[in-house]
PDB file as gemmi writes it, atoms N, CA and C in Angstrom:
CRYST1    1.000    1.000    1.000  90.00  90.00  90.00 P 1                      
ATOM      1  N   UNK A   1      -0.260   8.989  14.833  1.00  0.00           N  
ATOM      2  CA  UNK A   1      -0.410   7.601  14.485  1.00  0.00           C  
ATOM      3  C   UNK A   1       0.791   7.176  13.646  1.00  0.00           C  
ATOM      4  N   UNK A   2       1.539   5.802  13.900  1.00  0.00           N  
ATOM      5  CA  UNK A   2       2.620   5.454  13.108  1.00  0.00           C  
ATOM      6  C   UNK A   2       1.794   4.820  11.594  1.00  0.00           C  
ATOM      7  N   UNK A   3       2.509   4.994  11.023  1.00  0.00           N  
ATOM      8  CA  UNK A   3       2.656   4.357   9.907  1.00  0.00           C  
ATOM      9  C   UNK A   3       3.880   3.402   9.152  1.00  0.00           C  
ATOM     10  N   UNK A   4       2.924   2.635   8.651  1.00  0.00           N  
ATOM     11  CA  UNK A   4       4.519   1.802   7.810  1.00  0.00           C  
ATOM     12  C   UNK A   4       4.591   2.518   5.847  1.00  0.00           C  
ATOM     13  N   UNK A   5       5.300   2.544   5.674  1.00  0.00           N  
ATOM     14  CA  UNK A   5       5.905   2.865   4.520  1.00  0.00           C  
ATOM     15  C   UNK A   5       6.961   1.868   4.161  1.00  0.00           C  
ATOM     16  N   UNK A   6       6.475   1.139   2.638  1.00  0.00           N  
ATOM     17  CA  UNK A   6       7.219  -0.201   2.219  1.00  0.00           C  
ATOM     18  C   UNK A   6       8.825   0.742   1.733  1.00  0.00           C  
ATOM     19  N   UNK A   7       9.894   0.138   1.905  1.00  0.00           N  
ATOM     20  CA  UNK A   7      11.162   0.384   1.319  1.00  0.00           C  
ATOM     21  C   UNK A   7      11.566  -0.475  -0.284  1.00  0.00           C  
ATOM     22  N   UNK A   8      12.398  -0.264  -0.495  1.00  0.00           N  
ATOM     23  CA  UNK A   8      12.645  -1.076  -1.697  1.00  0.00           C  
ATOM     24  C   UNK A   8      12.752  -2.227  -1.129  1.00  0.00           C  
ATOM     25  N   UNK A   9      13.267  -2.612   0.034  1.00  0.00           N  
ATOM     26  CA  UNK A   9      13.791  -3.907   0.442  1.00  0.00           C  
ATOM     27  C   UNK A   9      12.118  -4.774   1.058  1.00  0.00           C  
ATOM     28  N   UNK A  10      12.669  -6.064  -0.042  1.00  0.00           N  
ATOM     29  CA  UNK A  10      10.998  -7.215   0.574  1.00  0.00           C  
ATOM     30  C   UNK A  10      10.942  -7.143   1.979  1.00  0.00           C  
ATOM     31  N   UNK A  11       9.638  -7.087   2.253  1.00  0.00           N  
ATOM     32  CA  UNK A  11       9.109  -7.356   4.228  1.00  0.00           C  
ATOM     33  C   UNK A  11       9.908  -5.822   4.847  1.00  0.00           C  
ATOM     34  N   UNK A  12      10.472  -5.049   4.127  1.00  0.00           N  
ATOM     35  CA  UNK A  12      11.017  -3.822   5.489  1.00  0.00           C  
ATOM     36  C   UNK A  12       9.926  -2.833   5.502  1.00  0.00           C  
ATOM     37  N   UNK A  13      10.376  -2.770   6.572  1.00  0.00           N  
ATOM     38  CA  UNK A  13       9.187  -1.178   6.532  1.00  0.00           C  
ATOM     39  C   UNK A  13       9.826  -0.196   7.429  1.00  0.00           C  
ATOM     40  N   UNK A  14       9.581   1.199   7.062  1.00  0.00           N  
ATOM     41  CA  UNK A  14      10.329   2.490   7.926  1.00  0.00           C  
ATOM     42  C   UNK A  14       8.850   2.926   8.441  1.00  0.00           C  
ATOM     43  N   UNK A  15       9.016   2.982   9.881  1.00  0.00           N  
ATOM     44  CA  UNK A  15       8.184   3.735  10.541  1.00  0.00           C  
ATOM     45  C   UNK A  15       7.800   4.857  10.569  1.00  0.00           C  
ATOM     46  N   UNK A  16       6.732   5.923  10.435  1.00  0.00           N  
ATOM     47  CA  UNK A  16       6.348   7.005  10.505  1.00  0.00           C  
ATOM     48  C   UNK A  16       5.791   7.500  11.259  1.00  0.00           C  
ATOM     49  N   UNK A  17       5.525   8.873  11.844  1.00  0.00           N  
ATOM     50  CA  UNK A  17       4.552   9.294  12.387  1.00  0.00           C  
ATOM     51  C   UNK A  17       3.629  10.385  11.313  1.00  0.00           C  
ATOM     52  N   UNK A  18       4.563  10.333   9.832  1.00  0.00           N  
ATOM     53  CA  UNK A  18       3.464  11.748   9.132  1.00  0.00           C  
ATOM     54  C   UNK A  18       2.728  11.062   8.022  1.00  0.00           C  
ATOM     55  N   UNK A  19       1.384  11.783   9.050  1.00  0.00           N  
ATOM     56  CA  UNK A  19       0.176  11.324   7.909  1.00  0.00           C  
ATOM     57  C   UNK A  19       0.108  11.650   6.666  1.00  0.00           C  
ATOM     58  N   UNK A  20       0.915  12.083   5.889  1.00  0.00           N  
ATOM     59  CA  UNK A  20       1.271  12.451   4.321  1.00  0.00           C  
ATOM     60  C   UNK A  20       1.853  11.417   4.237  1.00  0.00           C  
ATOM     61  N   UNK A  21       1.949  10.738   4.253  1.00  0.00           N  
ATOM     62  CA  UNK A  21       2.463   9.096   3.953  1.00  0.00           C  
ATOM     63  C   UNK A  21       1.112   8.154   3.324  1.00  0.00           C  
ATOM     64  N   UNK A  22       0.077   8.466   3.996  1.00  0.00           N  
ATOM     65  CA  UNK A  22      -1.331   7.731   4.189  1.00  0.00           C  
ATOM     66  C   UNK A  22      -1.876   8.290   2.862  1.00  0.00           C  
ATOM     67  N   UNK A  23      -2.136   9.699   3.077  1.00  0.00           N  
ATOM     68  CA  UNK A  23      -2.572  10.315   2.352  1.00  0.00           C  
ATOM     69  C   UNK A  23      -2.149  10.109   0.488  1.00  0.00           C  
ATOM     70  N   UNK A  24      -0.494   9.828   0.809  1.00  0.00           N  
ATOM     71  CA  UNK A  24      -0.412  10.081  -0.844  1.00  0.00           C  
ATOM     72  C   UNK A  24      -0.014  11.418  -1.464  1.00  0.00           C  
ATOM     73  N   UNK A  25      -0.032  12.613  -0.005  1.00  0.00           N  
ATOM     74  CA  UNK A  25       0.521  13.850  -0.680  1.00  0.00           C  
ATOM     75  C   UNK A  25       2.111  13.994  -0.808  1.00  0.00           C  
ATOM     76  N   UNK A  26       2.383  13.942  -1.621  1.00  0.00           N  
ATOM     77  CA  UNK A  26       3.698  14.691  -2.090  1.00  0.00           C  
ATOM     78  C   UNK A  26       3.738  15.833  -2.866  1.00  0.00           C  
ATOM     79  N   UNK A  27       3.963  16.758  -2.250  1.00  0.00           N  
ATOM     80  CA  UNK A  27       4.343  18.417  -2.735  1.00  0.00           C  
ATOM     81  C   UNK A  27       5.352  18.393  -4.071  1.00  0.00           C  
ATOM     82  N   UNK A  28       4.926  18.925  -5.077  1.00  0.00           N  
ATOM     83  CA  UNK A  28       5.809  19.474  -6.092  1.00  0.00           C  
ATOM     84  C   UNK A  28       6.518  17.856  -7.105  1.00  0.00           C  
ATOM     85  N   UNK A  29       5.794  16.548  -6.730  1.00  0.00           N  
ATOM     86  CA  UNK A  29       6.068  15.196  -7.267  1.00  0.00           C  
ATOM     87  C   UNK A  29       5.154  14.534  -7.854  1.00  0.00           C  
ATOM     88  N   UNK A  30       4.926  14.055  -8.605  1.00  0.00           N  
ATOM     89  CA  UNK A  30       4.087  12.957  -9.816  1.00  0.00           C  
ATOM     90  C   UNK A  30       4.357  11.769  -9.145  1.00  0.00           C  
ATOM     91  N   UNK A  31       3.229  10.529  -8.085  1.00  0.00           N  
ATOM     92  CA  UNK A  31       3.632   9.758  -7.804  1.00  0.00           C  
ATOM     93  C   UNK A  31       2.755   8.548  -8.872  1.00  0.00           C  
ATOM     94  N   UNK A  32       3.413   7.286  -9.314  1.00  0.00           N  
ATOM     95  CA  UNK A  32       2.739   6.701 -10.268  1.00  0.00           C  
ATOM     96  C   UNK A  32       3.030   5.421 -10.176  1.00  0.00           C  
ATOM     97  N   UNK A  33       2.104   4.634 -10.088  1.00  0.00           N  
ATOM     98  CA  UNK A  33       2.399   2.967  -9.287  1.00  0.00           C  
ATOM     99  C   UNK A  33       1.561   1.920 -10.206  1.00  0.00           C  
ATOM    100  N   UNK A  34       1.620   1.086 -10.209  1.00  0.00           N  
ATOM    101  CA  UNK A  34       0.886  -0.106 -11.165  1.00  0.00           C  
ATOM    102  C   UNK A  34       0.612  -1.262  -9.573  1.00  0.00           C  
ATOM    103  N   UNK A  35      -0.045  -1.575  -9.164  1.00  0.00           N  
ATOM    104  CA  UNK A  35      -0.384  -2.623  -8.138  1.00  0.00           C  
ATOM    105  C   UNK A  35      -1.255  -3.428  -9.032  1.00  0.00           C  
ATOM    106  N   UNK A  36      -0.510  -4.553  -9.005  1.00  0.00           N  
ATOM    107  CA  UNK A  36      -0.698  -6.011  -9.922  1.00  0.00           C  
ATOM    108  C   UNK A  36      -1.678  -6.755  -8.831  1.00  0.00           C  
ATOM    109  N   UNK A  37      -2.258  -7.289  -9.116  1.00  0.00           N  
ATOM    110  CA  UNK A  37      -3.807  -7.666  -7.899  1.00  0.00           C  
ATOM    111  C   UNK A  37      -4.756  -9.075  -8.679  1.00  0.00           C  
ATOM    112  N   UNK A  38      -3.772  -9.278  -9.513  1.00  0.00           N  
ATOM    113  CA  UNK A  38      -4.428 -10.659 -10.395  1.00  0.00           C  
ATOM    114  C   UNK A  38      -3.697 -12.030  -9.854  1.00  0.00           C  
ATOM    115  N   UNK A  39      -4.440 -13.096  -9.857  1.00  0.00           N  
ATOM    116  CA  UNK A  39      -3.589 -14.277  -9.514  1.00  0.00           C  
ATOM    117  C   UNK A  39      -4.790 -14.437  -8.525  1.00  0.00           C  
ATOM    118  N   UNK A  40      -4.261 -15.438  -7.607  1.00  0.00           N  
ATOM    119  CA  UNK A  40      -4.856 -15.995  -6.481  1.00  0.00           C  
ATOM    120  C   UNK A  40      -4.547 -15.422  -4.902  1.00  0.00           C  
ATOM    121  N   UNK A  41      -3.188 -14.970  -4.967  1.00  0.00           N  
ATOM    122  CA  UNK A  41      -2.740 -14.050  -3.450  1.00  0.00           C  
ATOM    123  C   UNK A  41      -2.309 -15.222  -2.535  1.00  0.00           C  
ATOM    124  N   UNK A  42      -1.979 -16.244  -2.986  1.00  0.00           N  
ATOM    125  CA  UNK A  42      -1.256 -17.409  -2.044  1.00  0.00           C  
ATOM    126  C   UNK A  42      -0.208 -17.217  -1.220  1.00  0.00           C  
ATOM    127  N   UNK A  43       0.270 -16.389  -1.527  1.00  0.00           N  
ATOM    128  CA  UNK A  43       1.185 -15.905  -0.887  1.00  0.00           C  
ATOM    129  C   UNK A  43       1.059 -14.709  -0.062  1.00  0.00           C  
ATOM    130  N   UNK A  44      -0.171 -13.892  -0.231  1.00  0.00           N  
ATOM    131  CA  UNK A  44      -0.398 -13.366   1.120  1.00  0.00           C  
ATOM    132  C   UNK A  44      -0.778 -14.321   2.221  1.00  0.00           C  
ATOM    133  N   UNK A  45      -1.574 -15.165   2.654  1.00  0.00           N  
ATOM    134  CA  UNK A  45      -1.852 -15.933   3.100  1.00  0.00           C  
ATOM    135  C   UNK A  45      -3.670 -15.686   3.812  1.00  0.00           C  
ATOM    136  N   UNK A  46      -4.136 -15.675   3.185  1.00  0.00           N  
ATOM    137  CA  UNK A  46      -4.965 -14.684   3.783  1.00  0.00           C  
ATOM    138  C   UNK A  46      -6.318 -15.079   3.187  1.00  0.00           C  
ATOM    139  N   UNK A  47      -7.956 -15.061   3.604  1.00  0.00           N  
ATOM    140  CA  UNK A  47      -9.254 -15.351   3.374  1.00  0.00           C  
ATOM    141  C   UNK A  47      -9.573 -14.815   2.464  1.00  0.00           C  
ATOM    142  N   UNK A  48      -8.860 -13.354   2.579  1.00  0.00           N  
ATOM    143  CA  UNK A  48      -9.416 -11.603   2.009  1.00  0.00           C  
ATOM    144  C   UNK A  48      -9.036 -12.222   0.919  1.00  0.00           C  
ATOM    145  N   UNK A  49      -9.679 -11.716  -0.107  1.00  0.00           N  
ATOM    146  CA  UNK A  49      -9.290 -11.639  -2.027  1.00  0.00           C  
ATOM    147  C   UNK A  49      -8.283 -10.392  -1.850  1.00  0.00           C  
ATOM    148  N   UNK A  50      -7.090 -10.475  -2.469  1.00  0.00           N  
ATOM    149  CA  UNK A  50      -5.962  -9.642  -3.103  1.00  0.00           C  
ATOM    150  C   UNK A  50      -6.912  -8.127  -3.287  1.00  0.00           C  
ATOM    151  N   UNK A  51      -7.498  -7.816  -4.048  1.00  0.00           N  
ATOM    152  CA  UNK A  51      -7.888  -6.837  -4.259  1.00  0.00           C  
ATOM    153  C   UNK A  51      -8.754  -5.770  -3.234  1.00  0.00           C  
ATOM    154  N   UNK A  52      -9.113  -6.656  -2.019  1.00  0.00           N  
ATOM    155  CA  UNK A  52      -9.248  -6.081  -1.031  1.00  0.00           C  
ATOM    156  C   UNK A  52      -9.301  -5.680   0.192  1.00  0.00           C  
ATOM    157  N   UNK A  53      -7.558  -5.731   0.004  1.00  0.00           N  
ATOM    158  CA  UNK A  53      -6.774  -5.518   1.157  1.00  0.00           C  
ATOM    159  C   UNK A  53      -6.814  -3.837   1.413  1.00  0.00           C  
ATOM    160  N   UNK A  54      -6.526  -3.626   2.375  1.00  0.00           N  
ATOM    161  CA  UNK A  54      -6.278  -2.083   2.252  1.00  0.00           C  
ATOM    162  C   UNK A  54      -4.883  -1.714   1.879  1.00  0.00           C  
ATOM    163  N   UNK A  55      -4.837  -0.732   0.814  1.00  0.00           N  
ATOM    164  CA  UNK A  55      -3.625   0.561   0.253  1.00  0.00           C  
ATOM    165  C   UNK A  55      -3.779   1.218   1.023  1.00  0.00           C  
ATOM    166  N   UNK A  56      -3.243   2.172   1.897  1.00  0.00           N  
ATOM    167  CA  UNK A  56      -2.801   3.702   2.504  1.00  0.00           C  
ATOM    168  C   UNK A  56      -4.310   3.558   2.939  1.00  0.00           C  
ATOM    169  N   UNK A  57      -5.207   2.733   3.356  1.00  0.00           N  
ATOM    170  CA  UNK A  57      -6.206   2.888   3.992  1.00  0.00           C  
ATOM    171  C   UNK A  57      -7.480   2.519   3.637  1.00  0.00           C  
ATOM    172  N   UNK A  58      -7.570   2.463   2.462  1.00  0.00           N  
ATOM    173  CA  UNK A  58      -8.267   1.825   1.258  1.00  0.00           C  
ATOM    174  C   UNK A  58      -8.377   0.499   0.281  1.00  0.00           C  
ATOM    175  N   UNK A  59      -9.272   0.193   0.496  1.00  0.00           N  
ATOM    176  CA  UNK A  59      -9.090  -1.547  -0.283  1.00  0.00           C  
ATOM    177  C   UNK A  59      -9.096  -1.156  -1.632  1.00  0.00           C  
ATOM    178  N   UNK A  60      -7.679  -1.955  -2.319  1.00  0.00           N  
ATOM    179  CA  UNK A  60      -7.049  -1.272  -3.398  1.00  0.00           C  
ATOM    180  C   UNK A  60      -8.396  -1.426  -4.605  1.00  0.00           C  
ATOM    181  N   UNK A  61      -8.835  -1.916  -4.702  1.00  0.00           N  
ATOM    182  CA  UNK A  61     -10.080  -1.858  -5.694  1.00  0.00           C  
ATOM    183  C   UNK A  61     -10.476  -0.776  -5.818  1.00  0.00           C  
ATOM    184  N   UNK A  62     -10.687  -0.246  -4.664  1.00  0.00           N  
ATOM    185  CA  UNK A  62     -11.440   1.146  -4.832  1.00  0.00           C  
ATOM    186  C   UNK A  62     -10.553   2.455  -5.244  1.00  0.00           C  
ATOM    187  N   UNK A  63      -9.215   1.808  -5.563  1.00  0.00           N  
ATOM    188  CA  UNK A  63      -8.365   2.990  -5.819  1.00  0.00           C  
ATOM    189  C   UNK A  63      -7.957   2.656  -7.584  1.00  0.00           C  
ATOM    190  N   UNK A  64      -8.537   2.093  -8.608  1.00  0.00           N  
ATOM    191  CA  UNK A  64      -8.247   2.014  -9.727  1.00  0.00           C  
ATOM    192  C   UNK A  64      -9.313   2.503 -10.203  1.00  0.00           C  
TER     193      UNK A  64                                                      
END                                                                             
């Protein structure tokens, strides 16, 4: 299954095929993120409330 993986650069994405991308495993690395999820999300454009969109597969709510 592909996956997208965000780049530093806004809207890019590098394609994948490895599910350690999804997952979140990185071998022998400390990964550590802050996802800001307050506001209104106007700019996603979207019905869904911000907070529950899916992360790596998961609606980020359920990952704090």
């Amino acid at each position: 299954m592909l996956t997208g993986v965000p780049l530093r650069r806004r809207h890019e994405v590098l394609v994948t095929d490895d599910p350690d991308h999804l997952r979140g495993e990185f071998p022998e690395t400390e990964v550590a993120a802050v996802v800001l999820a307050a506001g209104k999300g106007t700019r996603m454009v979207s019905e869904m409330p911000k907070v529950l969109h899916p992360l790596a597969g998961r609606p980020m709510l359920l990952r704090v």
